[in-house]
Biopython code that builds the backbone (N, CA, C, O; Angstrom):
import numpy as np
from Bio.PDB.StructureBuilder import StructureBuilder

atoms = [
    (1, "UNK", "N", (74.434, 146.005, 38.290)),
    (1, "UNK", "CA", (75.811, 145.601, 38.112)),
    (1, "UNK", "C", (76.490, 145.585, 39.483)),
    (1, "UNK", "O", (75.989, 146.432, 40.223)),
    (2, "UNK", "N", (77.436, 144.911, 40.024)),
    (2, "UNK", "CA", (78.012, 144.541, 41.197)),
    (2, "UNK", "C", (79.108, 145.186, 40.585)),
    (2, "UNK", "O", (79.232, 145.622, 39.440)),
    (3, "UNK", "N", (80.322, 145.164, 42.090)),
    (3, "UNK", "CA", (81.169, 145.825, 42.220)),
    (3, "UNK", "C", (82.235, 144.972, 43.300)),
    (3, "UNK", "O", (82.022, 144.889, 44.510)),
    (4, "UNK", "N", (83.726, 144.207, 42.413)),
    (4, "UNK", "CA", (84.218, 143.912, 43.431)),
    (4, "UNK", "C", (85.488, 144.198, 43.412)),
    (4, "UNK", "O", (86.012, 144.596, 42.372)),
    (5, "UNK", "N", (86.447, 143.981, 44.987)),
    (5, "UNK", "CA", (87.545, 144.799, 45.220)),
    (5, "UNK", "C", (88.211, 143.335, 45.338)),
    (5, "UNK", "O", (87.453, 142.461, 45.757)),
    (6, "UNK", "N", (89.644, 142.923, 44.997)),
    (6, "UNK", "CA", (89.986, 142.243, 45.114)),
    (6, "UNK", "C", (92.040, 142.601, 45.292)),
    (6, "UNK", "O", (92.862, 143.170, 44.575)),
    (7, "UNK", "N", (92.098, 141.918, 46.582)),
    (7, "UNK", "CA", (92.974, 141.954, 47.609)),
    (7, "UNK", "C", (93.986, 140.626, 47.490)),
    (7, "UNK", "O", (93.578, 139.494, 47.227)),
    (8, "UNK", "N", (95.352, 140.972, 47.728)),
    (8, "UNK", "CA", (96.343, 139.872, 47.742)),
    (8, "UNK", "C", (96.947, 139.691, 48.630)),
    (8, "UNK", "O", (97.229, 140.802, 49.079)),
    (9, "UNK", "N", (97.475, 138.744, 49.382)),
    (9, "UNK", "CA", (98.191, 138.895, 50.883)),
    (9, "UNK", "C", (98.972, 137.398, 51.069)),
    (9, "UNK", "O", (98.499, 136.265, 51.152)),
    (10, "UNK", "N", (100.329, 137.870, 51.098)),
    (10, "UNK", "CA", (101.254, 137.117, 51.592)),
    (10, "UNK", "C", (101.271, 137.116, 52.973)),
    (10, "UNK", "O", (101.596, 138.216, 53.420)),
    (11, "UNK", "N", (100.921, 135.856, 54.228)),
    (11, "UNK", "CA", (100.718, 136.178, 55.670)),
    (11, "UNK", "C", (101.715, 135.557, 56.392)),
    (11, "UNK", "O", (101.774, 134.331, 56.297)),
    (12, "UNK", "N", (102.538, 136.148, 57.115)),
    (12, "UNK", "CA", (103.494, 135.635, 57.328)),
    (12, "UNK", "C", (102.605, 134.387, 58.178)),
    (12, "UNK", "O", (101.386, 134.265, 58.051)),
    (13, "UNK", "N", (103.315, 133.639, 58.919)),
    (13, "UNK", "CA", (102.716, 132.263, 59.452)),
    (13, "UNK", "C", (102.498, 132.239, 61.007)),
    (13, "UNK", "O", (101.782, 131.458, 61.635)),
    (14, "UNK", "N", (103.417, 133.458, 61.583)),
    (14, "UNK", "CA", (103.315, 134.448, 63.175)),
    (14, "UNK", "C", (101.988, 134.793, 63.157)),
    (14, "UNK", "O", (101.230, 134.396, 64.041)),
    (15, "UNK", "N", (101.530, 135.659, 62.028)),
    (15, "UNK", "CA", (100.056, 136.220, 61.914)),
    (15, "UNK", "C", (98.865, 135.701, 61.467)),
    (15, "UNK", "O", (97.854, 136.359, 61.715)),
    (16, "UNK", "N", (98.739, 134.481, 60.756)),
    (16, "UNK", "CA", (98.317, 134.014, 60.348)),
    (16, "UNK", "C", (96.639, 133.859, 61.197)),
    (16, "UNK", "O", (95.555, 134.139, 60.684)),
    (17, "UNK", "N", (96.816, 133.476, 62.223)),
    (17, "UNK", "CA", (95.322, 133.324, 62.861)),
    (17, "UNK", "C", (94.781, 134.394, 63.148)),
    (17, "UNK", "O", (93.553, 134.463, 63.103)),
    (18, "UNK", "N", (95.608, 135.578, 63.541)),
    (18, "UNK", "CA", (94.863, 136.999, 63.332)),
    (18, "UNK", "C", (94.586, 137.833, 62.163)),
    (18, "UNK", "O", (93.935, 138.877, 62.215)),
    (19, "UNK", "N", (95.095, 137.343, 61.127)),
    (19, "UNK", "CA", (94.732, 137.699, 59.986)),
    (19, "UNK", "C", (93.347, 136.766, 59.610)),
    (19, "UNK", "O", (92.435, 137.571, 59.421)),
    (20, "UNK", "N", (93.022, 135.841, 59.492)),
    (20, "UNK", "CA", (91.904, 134.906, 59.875)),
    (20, "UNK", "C", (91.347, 135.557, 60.293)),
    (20, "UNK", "O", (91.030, 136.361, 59.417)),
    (21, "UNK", "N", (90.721, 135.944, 61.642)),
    (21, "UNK", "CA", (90.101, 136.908, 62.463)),
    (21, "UNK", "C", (89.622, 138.172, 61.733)),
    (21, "UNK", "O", (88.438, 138.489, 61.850)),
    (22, "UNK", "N", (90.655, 139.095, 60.808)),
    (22, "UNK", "CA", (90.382, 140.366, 60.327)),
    (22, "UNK", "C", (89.279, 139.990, 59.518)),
    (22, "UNK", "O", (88.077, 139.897, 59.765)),
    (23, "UNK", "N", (90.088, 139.754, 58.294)),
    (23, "UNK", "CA", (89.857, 139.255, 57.071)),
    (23, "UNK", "C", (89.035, 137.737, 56.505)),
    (23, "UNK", "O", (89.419, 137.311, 55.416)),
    (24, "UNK", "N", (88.056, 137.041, 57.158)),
    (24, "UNK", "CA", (87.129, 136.289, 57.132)),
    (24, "UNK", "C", (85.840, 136.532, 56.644)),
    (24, "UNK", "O", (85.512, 137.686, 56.371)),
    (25, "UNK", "N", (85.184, 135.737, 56.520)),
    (25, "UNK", "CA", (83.903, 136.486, 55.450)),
    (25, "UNK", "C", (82.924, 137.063, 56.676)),
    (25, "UNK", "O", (82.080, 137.920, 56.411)),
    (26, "UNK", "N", (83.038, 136.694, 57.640)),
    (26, "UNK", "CA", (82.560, 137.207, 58.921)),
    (26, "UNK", "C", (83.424, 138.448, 60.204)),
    (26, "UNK", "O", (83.038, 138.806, 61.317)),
    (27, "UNK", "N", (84.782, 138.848, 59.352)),
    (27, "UNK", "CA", (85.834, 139.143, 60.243)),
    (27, "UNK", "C", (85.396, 140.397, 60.422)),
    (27, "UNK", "O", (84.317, 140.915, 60.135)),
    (28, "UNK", "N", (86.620, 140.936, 61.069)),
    (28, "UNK", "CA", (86.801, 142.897, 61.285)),
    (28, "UNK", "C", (86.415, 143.307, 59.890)),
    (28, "UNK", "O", (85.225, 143.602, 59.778)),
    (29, "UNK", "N", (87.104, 143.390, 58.867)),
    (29, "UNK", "CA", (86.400, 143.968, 58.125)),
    (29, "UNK", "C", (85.617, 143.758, 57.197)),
    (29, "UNK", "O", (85.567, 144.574, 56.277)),
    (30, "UNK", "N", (84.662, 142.417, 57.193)),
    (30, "UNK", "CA", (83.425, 142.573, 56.481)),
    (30, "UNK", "C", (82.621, 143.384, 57.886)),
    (30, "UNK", "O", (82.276, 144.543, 57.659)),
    (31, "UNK", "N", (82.330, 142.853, 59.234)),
    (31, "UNK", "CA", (81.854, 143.842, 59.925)),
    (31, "UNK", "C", (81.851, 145.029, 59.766)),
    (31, "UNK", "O", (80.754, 145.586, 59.743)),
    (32, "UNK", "N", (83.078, 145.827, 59.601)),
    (32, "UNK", "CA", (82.941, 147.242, 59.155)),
    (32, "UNK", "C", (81.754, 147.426, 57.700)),
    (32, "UNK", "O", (80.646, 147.955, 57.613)),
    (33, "UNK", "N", (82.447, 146.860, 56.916)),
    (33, "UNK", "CA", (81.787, 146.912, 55.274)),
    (33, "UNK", "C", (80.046, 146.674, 55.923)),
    (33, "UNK", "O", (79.114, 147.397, 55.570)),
    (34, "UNK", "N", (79.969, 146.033, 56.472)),
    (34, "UNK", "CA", (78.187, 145.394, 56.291)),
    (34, "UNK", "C", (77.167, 146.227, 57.293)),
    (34, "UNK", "O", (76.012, 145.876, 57.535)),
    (35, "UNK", "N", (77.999, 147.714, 57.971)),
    (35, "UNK", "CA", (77.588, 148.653, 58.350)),
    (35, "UNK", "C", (76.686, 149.811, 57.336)),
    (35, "UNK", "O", (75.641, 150.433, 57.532)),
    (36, "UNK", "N", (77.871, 149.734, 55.917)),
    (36, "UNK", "CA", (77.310, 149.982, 54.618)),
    (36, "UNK", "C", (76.319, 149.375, 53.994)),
    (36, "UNK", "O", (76.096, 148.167, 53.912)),
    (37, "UNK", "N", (75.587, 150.498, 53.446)),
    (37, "UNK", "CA", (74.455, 150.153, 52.790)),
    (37, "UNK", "C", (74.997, 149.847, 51.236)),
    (37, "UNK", "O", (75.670, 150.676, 50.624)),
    (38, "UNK", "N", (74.583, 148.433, 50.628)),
    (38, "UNK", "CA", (75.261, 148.667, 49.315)),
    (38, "UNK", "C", (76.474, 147.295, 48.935)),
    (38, "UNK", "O", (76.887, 146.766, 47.903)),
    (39, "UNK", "N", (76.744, 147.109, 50.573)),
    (39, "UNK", "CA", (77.746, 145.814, 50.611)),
    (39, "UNK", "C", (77.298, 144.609, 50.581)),
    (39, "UNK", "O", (76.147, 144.379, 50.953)),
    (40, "UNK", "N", (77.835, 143.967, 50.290)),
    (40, "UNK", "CA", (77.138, 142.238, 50.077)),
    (40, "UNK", "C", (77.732, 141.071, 50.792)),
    (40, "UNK", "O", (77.133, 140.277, 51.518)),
    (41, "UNK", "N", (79.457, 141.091, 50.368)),
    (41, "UNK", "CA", (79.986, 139.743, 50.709)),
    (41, "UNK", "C", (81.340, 139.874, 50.891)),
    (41, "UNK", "O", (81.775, 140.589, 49.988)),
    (42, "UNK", "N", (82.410, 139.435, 51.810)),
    (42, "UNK", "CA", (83.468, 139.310, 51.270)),
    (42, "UNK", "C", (83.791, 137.817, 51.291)),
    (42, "UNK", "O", (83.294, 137.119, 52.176)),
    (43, "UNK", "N", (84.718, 137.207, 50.227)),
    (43, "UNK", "CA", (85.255, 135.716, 50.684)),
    (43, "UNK", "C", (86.651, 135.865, 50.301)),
    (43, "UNK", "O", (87.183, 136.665, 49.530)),
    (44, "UNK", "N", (87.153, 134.867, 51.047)),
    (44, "UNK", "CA", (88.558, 134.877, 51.882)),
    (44, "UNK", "C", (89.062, 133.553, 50.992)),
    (44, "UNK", "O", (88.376, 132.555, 51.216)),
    (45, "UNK", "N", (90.019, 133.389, 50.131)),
    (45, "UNK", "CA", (90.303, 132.220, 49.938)),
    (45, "UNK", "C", (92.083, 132.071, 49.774)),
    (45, "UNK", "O", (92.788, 132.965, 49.304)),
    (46, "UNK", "N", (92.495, 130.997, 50.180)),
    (46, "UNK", "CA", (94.040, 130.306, 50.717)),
    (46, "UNK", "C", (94.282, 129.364, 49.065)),
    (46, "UNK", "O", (93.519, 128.894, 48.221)),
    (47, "UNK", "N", (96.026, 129.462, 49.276)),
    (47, "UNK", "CA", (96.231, 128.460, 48.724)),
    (47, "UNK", "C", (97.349, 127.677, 49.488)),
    (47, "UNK", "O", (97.741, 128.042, 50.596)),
    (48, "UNK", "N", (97.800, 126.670, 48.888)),
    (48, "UNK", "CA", (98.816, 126.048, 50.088)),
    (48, "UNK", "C", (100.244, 126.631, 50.275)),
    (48, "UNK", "O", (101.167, 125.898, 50.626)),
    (49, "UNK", "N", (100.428, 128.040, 50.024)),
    (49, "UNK", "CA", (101.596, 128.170, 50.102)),
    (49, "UNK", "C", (101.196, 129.960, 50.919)),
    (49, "UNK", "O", (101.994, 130.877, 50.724)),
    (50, "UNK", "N", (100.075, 130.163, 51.668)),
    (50, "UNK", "CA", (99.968, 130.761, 52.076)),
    (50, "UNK", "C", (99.766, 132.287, 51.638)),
    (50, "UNK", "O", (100.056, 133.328, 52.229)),
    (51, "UNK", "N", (99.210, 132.070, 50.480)),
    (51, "UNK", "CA", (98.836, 133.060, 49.628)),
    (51, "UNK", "C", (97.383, 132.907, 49.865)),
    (51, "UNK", "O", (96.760, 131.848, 49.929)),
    (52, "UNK", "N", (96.701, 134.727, 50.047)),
    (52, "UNK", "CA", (95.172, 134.688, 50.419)),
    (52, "UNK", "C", (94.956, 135.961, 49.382)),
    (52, "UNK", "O", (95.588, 136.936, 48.975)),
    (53, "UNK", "N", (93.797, 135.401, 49.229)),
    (53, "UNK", "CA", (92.703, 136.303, 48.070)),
    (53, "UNK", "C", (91.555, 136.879, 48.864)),
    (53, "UNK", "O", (90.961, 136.138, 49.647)),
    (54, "UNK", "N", (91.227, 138.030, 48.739)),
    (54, "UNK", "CA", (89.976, 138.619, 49.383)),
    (54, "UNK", "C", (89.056, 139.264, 48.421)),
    (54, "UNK", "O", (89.403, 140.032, 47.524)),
    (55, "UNK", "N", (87.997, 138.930, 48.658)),
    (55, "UNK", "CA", (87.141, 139.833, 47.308)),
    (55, "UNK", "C", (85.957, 140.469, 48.667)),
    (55, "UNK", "O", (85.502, 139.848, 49.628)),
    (56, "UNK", "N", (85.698, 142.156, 48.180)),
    (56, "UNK", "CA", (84.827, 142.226, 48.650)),
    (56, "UNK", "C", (83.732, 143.058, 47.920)),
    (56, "UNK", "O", (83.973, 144.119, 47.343)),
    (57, "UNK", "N", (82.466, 142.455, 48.006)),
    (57, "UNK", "CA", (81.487, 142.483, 46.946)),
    (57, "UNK", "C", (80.560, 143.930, 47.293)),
    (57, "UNK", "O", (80.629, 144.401, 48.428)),
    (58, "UNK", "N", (79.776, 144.530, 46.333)),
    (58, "UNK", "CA", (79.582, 145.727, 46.654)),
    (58, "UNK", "C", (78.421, 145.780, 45.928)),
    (58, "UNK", "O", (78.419, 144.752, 45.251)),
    (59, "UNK", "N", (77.123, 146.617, 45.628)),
    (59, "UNK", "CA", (76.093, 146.358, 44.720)),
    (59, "UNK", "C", (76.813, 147.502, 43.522)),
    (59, "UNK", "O", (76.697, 147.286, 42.315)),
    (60, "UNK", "N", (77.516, 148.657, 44.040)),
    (60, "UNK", "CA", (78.020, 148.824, 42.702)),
    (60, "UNK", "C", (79.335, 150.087, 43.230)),
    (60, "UNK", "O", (79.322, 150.369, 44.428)),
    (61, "UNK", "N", (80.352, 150.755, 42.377)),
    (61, "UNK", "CA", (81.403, 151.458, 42.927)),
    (61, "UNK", "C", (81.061, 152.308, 43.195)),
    (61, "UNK", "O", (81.962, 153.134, 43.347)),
    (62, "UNK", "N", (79.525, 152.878, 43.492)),
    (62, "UNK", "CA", (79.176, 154.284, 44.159)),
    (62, "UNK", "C", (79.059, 153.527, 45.380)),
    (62, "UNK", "O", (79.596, 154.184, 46.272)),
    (63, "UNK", "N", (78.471, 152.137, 45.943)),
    (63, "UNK", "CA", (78.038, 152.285, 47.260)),
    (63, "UNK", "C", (79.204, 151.852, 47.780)),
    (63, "UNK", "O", (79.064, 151.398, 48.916)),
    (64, "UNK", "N", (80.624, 151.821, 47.237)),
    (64, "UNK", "CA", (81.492, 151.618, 47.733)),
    (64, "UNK", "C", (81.943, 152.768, 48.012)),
    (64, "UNK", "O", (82.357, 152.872, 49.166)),
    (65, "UNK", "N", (82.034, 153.938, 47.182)),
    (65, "UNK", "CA", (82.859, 155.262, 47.286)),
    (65, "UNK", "C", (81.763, 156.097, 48.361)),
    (65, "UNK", "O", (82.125, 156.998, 49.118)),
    (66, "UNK", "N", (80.290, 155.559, 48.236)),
    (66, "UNK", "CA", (79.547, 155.686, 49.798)),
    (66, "UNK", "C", (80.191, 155.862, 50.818)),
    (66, "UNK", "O", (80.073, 156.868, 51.517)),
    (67, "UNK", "N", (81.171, 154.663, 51.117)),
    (67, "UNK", "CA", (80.835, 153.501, 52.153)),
    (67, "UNK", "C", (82.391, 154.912, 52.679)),
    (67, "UNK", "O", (82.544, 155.519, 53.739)),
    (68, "UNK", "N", (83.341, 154.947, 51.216)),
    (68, "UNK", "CA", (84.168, 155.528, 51.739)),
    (68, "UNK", "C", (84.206, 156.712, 52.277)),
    (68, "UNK", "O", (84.966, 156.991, 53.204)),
    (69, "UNK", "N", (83.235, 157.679, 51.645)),
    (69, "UNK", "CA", (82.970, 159.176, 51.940)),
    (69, "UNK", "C", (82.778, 158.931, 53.174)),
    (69, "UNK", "O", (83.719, 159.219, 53.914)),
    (70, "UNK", "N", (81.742, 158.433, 53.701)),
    (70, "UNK", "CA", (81.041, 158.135, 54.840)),
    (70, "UNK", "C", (81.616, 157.562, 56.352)),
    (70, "UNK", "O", (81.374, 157.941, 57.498)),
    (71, "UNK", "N", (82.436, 156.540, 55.849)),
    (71, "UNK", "CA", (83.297, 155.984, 56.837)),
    (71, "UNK", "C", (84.640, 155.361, 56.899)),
    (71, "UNK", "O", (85.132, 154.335, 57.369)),
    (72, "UNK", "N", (85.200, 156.851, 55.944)),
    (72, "UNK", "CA", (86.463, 156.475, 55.805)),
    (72, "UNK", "C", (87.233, 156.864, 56.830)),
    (72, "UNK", "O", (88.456, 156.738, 56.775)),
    (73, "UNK", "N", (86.504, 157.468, 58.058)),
    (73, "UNK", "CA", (87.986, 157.460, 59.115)),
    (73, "UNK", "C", (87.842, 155.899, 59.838)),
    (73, "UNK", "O", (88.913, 155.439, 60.233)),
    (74, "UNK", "N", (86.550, 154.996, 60.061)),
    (74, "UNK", "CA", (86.473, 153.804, 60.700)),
    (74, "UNK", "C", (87.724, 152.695, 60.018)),
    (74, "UNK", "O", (88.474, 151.955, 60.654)),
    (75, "UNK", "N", (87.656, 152.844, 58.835)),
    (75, "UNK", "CA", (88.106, 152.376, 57.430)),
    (75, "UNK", "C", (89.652, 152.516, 57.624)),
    (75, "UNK", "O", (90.468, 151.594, 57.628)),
    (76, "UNK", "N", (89.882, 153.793, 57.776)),
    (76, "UNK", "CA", (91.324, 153.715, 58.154)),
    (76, "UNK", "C", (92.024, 153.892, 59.662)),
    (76, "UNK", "O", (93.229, 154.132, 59.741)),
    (77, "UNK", "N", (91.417, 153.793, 60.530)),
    (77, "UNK", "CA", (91.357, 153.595, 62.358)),
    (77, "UNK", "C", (91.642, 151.834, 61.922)),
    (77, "UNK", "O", (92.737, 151.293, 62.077)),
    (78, "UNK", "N", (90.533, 151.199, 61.417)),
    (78, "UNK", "CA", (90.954, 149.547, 61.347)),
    (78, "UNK", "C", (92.392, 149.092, 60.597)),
    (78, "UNK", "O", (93.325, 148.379, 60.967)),
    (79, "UNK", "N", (92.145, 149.777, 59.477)),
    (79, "UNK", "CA", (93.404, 149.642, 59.123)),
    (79, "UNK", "C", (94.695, 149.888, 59.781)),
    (79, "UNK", "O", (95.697, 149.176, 59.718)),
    (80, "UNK", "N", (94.559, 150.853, 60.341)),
    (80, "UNK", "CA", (96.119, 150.951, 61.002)),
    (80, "UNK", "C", (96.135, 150.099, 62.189)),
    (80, "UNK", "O", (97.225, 149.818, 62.687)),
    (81, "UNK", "N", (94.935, 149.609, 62.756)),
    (81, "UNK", "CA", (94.817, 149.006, 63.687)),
    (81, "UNK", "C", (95.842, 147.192, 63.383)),
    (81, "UNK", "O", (96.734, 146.568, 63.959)),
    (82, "UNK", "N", (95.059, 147.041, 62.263)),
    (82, "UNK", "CA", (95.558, 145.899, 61.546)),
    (82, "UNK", "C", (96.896, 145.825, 60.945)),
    (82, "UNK", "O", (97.304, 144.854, 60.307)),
    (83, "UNK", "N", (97.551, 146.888, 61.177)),
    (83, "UNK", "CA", (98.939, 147.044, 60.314)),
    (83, "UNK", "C", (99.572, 146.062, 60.773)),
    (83, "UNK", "O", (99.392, 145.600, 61.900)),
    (84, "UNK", "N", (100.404, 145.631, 59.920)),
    (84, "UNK", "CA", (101.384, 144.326, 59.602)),
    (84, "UNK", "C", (101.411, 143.032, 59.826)),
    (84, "UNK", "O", (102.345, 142.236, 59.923)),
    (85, "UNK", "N", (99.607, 142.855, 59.937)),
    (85, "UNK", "CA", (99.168, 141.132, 60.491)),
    (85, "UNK", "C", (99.170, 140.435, 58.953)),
    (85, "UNK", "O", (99.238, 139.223, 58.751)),
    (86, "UNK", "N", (99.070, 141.599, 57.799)),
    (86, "UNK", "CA", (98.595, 140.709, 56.647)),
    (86, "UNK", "C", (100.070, 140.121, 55.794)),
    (86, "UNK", "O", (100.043, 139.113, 55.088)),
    (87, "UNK", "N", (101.238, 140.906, 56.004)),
    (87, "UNK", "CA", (102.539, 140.860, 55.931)),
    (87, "UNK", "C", (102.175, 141.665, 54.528)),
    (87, "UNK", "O", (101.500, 142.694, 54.488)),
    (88, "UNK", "N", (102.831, 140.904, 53.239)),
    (88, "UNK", "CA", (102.638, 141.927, 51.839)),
    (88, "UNK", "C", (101.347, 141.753, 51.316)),
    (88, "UNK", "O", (100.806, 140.668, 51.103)),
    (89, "UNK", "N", (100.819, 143.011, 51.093)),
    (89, "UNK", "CA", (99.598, 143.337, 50.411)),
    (89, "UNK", "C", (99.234, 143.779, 49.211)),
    (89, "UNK", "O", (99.430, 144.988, 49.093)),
    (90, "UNK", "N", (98.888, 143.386, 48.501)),
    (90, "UNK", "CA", (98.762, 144.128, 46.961)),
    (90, "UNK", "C", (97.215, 144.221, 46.428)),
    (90, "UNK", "O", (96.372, 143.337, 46.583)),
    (91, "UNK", "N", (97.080, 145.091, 45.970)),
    (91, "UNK", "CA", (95.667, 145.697, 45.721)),
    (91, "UNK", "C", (95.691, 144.795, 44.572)),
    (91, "UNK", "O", (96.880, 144.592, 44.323)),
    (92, "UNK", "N", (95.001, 144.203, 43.811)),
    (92, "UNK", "CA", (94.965, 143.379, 42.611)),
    (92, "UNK", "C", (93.991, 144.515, 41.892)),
    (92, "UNK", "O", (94.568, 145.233, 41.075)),
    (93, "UNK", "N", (92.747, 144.726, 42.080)),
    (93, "UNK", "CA", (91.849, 145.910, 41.329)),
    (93, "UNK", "C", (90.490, 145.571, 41.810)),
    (93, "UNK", "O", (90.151, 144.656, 42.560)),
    (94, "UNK", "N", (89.692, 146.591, 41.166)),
    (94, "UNK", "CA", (88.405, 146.983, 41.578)),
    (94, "UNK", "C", (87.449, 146.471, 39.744)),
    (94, "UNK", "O", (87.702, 147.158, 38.755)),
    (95, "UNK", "N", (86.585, 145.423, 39.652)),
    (95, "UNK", "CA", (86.160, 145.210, 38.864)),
    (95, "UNK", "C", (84.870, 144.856, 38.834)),
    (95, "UNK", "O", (84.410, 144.194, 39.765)),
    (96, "UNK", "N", (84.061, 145.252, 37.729)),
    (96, "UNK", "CA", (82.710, 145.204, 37.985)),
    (96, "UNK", "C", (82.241, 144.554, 36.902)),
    (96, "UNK", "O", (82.705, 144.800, 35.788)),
    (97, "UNK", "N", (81.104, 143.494, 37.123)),
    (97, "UNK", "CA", (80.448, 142.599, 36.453)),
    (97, "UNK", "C", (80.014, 143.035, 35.334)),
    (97, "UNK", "O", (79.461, 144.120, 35.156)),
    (98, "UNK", "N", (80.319, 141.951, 34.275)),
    (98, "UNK", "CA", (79.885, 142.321, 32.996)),
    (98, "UNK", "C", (79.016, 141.690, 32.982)),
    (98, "UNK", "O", (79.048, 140.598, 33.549)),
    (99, "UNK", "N", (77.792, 142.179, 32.261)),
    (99, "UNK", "CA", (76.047, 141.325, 32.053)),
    (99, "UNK", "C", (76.407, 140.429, 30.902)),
    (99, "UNK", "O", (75.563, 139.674, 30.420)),
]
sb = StructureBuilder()
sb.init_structure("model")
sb.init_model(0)
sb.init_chain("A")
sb.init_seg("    ")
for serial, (resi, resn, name, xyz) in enumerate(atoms, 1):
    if name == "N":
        sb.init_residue(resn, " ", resi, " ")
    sb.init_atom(name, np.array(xyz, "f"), 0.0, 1.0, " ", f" {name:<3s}", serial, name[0])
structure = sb.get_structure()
């Protein structure tokens, strides 16, 4: 069963290309994540009014709560690093595949 986290972000249009940068399926933090054993994917998707969706994929919510035990000070060092490029953020939820 997989495991995914899914992220909401209003970007303001100042931040916009560095939020790109973070948050890309290749960005800052799938790099962090793909240090973890257990992680898979994140994808990044826009709509035209500047609303972004992030999902990031996991093989299941232990190798996520892994990922956190393990490297939750990197986890939150990036984060604060990243503070206020994404503008409003809303956690949408953590949901895992039904067979």
């Amino acid at each position: 069963m997989s495991h995914v986290r899914l992220w909401k972000f209003e970007v303001p249009p100042a931040t916009e290309e560095r939020f790109l940068t973070a948050y890309k399926a290749d960005g800052d933090w799938a790099r962090l994540f793909a240090t973890a054993p257990g992680f898979i994917r994140t994808d990044l998707w826009r709509d035209g009014d500047g609303i972004y969706l992030t999902a990031d994929h996991w093989e299941s919510v232990e190798a996520f709560e892994r990922f956190q035990a393990g490297q939750g000070d990197d986890y939150r060092r990036l984060d604060a690093e990243l503070e206020g490029i994404a503008g409003i953020e809303t956690f949408v939820g953590a949901f895992d595949l039904v067979d």
